[in-house]
C-alpha positions in Angstrom: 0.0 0.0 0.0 1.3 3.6 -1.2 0.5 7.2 -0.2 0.7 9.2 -2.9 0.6 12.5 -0.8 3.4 11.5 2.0 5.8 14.3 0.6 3.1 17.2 1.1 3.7 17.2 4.7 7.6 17.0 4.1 9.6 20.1 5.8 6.6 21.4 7.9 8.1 20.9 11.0 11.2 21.8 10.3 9.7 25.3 8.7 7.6 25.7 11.9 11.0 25.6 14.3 12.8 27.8 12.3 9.5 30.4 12.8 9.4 29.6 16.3 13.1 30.1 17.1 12.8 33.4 14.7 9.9 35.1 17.1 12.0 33.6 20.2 15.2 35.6 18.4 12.9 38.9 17.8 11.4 38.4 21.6 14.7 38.2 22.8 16.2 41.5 21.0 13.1 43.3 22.6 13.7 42.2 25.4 17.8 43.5 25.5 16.5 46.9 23.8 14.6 47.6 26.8 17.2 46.5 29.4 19.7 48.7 27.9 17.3 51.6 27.8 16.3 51.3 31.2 20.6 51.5 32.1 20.2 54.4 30.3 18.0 56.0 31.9 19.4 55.0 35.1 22.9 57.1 33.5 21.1 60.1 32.9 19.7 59.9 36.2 23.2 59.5 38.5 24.1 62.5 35.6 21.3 64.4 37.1 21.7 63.3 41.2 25.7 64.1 40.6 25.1 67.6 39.0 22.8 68.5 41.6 25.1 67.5 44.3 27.9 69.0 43.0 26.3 72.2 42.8 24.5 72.5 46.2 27.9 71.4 47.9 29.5 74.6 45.5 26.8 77.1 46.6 27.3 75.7 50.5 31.4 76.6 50.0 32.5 72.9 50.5 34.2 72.8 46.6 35.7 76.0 45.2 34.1 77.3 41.8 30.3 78.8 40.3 27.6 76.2 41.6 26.5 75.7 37.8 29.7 75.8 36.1 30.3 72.6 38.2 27.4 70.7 37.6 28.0 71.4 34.0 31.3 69.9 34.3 29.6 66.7 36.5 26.7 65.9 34.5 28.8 66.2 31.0 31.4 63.5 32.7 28.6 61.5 33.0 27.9 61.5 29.4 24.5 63.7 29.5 24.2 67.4 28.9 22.7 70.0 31.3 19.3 71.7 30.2 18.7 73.9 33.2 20.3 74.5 36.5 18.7 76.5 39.5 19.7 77.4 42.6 17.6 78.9 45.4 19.4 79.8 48.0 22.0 76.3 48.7 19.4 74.4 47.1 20.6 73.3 43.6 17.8 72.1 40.9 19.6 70.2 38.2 17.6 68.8 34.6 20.0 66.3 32.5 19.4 65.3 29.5 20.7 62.3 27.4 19.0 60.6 23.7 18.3 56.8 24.7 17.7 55.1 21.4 16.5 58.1 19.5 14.3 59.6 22.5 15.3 62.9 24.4 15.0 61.9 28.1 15.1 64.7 31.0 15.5 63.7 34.3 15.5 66.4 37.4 17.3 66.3 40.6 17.4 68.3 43.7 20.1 68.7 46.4 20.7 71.1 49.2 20.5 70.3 53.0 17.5 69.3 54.8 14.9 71.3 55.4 12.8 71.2 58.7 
């Protein structure tokens, strides 16, 4: 007894794993992209908490120098670039800004000592 329609079904499976592992691959890249966005992120942020720092420790007398020029200087070591910078007082307002995968992200940070 023959089939005559055995070799229809020939390769399916074979085609079928190579789309599974393919989405698996895509999943996977997806997956990575977001991680490294998040670290980032998380760059321009410690950019931003550095700057702030920095420049509330300036205005308060502890490091020599002008409070913004400083967190300039900090937050561009950190690979971001400084959009604003306030001070009221000793109280330093720092916004950093970085592009993470084609998107402008701002993060602010505040530093000064505590307040009652």
């Amino acid at each position: 007894m023959t089939r005559t329609d055995r070799g229809a079904d020939d390769g399916s499976g074979g085609v079928l794993a190579l789309a599974v592992l393919a989405m698996l691959a895509t999943l996977a890249l997806g997956v990575v992209g977001v991680g490294v966005a998040l670290a980032e992120r998380q760059r321009v942020v410690a950019a931003a908490d550095a700057g702030a720092l920095a420049a509330a420790d300036t205005a308060l007398g502890i490091h020599p120098g002008v409070p913004c020029v400083v967190a300039r200087a900090v937050v561009e070591a950190h690979g971001a670039a400084l959009v604003r910078c306030d001070l009221d007082g000793v109280v330093a307002t720092v916004v950093a800004s970085a592009a993470i995968a084609g998107v402008r992200v701002e993060v602010a940070a505040r530093a000064g000592p505590p307040s009652d």
